[in-house]
N, C-alpha and C positions, 0 to 999 in steps of 0.2 A: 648646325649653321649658326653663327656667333651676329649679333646685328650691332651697330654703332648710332646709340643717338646723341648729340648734343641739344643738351636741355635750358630752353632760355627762360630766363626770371624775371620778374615783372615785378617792379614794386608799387605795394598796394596800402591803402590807408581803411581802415576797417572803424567803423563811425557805428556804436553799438546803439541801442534806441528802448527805450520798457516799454510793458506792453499790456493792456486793457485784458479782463476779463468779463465774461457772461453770458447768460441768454436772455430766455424771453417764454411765458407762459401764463398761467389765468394770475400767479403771484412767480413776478415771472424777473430773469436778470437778460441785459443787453446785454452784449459784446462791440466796439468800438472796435476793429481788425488797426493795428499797428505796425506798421515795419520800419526795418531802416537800411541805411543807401551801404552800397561796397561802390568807393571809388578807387579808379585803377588807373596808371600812367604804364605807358611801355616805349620802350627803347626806338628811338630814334630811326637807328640801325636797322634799313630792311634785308639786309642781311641773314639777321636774326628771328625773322619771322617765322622761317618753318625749317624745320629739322634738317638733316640730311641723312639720309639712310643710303649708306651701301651695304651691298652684298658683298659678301665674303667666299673665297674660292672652296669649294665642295673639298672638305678634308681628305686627303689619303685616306683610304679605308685601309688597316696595317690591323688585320684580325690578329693577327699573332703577338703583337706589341702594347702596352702600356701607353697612357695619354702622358707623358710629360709635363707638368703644370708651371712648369719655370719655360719650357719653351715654347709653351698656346700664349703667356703670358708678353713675352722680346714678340711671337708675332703679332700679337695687337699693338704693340707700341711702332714695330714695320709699317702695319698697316695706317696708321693713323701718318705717321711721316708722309708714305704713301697720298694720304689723301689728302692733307697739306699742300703737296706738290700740285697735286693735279687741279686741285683751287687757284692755284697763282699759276699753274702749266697751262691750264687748259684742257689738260689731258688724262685719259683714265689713268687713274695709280695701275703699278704692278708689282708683282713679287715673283719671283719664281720663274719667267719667263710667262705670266699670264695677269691679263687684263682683268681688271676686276670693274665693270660697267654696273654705274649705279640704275636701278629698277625705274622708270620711269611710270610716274602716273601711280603707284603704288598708297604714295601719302601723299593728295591732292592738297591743296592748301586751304586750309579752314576760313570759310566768308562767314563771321558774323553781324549779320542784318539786326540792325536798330528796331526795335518794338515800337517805336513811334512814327520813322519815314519809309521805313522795311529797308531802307537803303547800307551799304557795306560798312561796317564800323571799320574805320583802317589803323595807322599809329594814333595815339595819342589818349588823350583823355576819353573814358566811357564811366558812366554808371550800371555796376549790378546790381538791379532792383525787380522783386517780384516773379524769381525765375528767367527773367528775360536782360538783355543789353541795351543800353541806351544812351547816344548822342547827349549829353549834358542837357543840351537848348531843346530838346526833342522830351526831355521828360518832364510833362506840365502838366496841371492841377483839369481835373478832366471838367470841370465847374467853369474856374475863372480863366483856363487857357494862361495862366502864368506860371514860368518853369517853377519846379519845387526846388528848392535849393533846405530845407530846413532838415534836420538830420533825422526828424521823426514824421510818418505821413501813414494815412489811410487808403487800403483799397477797397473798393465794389466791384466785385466780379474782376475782371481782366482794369480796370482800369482804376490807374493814382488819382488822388485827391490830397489837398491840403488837409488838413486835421480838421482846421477851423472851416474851410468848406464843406468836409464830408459831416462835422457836427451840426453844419446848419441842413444840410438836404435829408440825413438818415436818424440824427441822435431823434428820441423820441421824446413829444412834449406834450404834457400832459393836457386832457381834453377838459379840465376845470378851470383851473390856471390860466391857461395857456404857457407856460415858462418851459423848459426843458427841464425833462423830469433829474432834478438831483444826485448825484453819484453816493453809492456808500463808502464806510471807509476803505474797505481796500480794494476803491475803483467800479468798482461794478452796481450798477441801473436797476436799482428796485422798481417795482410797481405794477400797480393790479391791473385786471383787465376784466369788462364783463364778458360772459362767456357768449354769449350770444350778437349781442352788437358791435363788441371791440373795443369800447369807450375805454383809453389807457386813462389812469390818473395816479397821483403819487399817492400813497398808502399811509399820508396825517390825513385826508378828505374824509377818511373812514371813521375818522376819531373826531375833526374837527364841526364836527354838526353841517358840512353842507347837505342839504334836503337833496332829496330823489324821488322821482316822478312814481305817483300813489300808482300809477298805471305801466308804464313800461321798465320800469326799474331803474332808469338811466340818472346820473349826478347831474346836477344842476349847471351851467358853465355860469363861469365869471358875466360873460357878454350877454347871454341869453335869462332874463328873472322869468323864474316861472311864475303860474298862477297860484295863489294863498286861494284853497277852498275855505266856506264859512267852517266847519269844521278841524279847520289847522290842515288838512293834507294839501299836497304839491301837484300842481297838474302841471306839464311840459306843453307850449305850445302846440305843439302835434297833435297829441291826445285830445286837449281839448277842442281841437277842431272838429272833431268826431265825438264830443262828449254828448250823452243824454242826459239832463239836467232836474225832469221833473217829472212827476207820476204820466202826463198827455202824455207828454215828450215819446214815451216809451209804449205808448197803448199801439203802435203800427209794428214795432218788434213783437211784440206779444200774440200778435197776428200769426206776424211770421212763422215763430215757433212752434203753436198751435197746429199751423199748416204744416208745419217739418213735420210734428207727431203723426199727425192724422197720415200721412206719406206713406210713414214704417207702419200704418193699421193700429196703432197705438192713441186711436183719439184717445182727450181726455174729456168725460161726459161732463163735470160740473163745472161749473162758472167758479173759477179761482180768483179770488180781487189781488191784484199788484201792484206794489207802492215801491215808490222809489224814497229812501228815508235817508235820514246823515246816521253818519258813524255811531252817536251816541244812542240815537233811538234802536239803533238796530242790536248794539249793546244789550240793551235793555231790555229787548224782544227776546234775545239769547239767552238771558238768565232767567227769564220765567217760562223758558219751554223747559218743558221735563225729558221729551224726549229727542234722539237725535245727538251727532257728532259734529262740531265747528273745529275748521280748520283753523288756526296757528299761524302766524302772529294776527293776522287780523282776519274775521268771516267778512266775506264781501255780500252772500246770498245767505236765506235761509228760505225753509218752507216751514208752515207754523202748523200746527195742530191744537194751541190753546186757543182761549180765547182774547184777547185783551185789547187794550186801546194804546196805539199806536200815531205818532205825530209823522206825519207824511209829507212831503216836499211839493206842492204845490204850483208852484210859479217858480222860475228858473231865475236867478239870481241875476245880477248887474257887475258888472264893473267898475270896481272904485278905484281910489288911490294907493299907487305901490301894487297894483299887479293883482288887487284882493278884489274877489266875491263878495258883495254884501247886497244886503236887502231880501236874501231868502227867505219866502217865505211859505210857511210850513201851515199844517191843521191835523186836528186831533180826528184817527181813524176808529170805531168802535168797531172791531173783527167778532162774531158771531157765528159758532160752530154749526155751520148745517151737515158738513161731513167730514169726514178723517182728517180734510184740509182746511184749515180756515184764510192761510194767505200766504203769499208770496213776498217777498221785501229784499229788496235790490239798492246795494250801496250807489248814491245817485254818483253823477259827477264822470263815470267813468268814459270810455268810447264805446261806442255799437258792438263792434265785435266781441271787446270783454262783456259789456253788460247781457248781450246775448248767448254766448258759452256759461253764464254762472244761470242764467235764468233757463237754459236747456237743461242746466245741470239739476238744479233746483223743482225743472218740472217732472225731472223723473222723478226723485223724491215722491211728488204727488201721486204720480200715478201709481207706482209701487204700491203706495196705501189705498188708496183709491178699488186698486184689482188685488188687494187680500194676502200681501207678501208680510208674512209675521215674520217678527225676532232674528232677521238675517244680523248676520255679522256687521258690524263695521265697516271691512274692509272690501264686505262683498257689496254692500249696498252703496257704500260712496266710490267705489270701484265703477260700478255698472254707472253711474251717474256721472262719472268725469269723461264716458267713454260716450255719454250720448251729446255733453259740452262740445266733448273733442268731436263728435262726428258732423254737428252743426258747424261748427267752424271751418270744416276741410270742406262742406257742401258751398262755404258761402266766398270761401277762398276761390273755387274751382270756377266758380260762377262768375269770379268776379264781380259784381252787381248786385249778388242774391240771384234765385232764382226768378223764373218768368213769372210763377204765381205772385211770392212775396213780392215782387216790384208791383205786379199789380194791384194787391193787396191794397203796401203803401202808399201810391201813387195820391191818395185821397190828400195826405198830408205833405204838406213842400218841404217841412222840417226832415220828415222821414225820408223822403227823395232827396232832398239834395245831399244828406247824409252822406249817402248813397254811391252818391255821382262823385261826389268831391275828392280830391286826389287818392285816386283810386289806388295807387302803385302802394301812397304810405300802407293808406289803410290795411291793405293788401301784405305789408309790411308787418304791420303790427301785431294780423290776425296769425302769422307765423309765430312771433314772439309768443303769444298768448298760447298757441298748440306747445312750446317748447315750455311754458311753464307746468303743464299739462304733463307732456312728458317727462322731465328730468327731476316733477316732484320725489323728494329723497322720504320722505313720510311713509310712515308702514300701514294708513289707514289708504290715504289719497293715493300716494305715488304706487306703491306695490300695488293697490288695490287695481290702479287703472290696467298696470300690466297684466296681471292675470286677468283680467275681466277684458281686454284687448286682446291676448293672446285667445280666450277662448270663443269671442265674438268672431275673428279672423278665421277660426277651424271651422267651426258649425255655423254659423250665421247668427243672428241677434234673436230670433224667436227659439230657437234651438236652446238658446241660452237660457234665457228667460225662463222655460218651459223647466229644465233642470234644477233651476234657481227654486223653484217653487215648490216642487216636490224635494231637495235635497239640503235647500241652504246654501250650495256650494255653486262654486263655476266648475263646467265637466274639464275634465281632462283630454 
């Protein structure tokens, strides 16, 4: 069966458009989505709108004959005469003494509905944009509701934008700055991200000396100056909301902790003295201990075994001019070996929840020496001690508030309570951050060490471990 279509043309103007590349990761590239318009004009003539298709009359079947190709070829030229006539007759073509009645309803006529009013695109002008057809006045900027007419345009999801609208809602701008992060040369959106908070910023900040919080890690913004501690480090508003600032300051955490040991049967018997000291002092305390491993780039805690004199933070600092700390004021501690421990010393300045994960960290230490743990590894001893940090912190997380004893504990001191009390969601916030630096340490003493000494706490329980620890050295398996 032979079919006859006439095929109608449509002239079309084809408007080509370049096009952005990228993504997006911790050192990461955007992508800007690009497209551009197919505009189309059609004939007038609704005539010409849909085909026509006749049937053709069921050939002689002539098994014993040859097909002819000079005479199937005079009958299509018949047939089309044919159907010529019966366009201006009114009437079905014939050949042969038979009607040839075109199929109705076979090929229904094609409605294509506008992507903007759903309504029937009929003659005339349409745009092909985005997979979909669209009324000219019907495709507008999904922002400003003004048609796009420019030859280059942005989508999001199912819906058009201006370029210059979709760069101002989606392009991404840096959180230092504030400007929109700069294009490389061929097009594509550098720039870093931290991996924990999101903070995008352009990747000169890294190079350019702007400072980052001594405490959550975060870049300084243009709008927001953080705090100059007496020691040159940076504290972020947040942080120091929640900062402990001076040896008192910190004697109602020290409690707490205490009361966390004694919890897991793990009191510690001796009276350990705890100073909060600045950076240099603690320095200092670091290079005349003999024994023991400090974390890199900076120790924030240590637990001491010598003996020496140590200048300790006293009174909590003021607020001066430009955002700075002054007037700290410090005294000379003389430490005095009564037993394996001589002190504790905690970088001041920081929030509750960090100064209390390195001072949890810090008390294993103690007690390790304390109950007779010789010559462990490294990996195994500051391993088990990042795990007793991190276990404080998920207690204190869970609690929200700390528990009922430690609030009760504190309750004596307003500093300590209202600590406490005070936006709870950050803090709450923060003491996440501080578990993930915990976790995702890359260090083969601290980071590995917490993993296996996590993993093996998680199998057998923490006395399990302990008990292993002691007679082997090692974390069991």
């Amino acid at each position: 069966m032979v079919w006859l279509n006439e095929i109608v043309e449509e002239s079309m103007l084809i408007i080509s458009a370049g096009q952005s590349h990228g993504g997006h990761s911790y050192e990461g590239f955007w992508d800007e989505p690009s497209s551009s318009l197919d505009i189309h004009r059609e004939h007038e003539d609704e005539d010409y709108d849909h085909a026509i298709a006749l049937s053709l009359a069921e050939e002689e079947q002539d098994k014993g004959k040859a097909i002819d190709n000079k005479a199937h070829l005079e009958e299509d030229e018949q047939l089309a005469r044919a159907l010529q006539e019966s366009l201006n007759n009114e009437s079905p073509p014939h050949q042969n003494g038979r009607h040839y009645q075109p199929f109705p309803n076979i090929f229904p006529p094609v409605y294509r509905r506008c992507a903007g009013c759903n309504k029937e695109v009929g003659n005339g002008r349409y745009l092909s944009a985005a997979g979909s057809i669209w009324h000219p006045e019907c495709f507008r900027c999904h922002e400003c509701n003004r048609p796009i007419t420019d030859y280059e345009f942005s989508m999001h999801g199912n819906n058009p934008y201006h370029k210059a609208c979709h760069r101002k809602l989606y392009h991404p701008k840096c959180d230092v700055c504030k400007i929109f992060i700069p294009q490389i040369r061929d097009g594509r959106i550098e720039y870093r991200a931290h991996p924990f908070w999101g903070q995008k910023y352009c990747p000169i900040h890294e190079r350019d000396g702007t400072p980052r919080c001594c405490s959550c890690e975060r870049m300084e913004p243009r709008d927001a100056k953080y705090v100059t501690l007496d020691d040159g480090r940076k504290l972020c508003l947040e942080c120091l909301s929640f900062s402990i600032m001076d040896t008192s300051e910190c004697q109602p955490l020290y409690l707490d902790i205490q009361e966390f040991y004694e919890g897991l049967n793990m009191k510690v018997e001796q009276q350990i003295p705890l100073l909060l000291v600045e950076r240099q002092a603690l320095n200092e305390a670091m290079e005349g201990e003999k024994n023991g491993t400090h974390h890199l780039p900076e120790t924030r805690g240590l637990c001491l075994s010598e003996e020496q004199i140590v200048r300790t933070v006293l009174r909590r600092p003021t607020m001066g001019p430009g955002n700075r700390l002054i007037d700290l004021i410090t005294g000379s501690y003389r430490l005095v070996r009564r037993c394996e421990v001589t002190a504790i010393l905690i970088l001041y300045g920081l929030p509750r929840l960090l100064t209390g994960s390195i001072l949890a960290h810090e008390m294993m230490h103690a007690w390790l020496r304390l109950k007779g743990y010789r010559s462990l590894k490294p990996e195994v001893e500051e391993g088990i001690c990042q795990v007793l940090g991190h276990m404080w912190l998920d207690s204190e997380i869970i609690s929200g508030a700390g528990s009922s004893v430690a609030s009760s504990s504190s309750s004596s001191s307003s500093t300590g309570s209202s600590k406490k009390g005070v936006r709870t969601a950050v803090e709450r916030k923060l003491g996440d951050f501080f578990k993930h630096l915990i976790e995702s340490d890359l260090s083969s003493t601290y980071g590995d060490g917490f993993r296996a000494a996590n993993r093996a706490v998680d199998r057998y329980g923490l006395r399990r471990t302990l008990d292993h620890m002691r007679l082997t050295g090692t974390f069991p398996h």
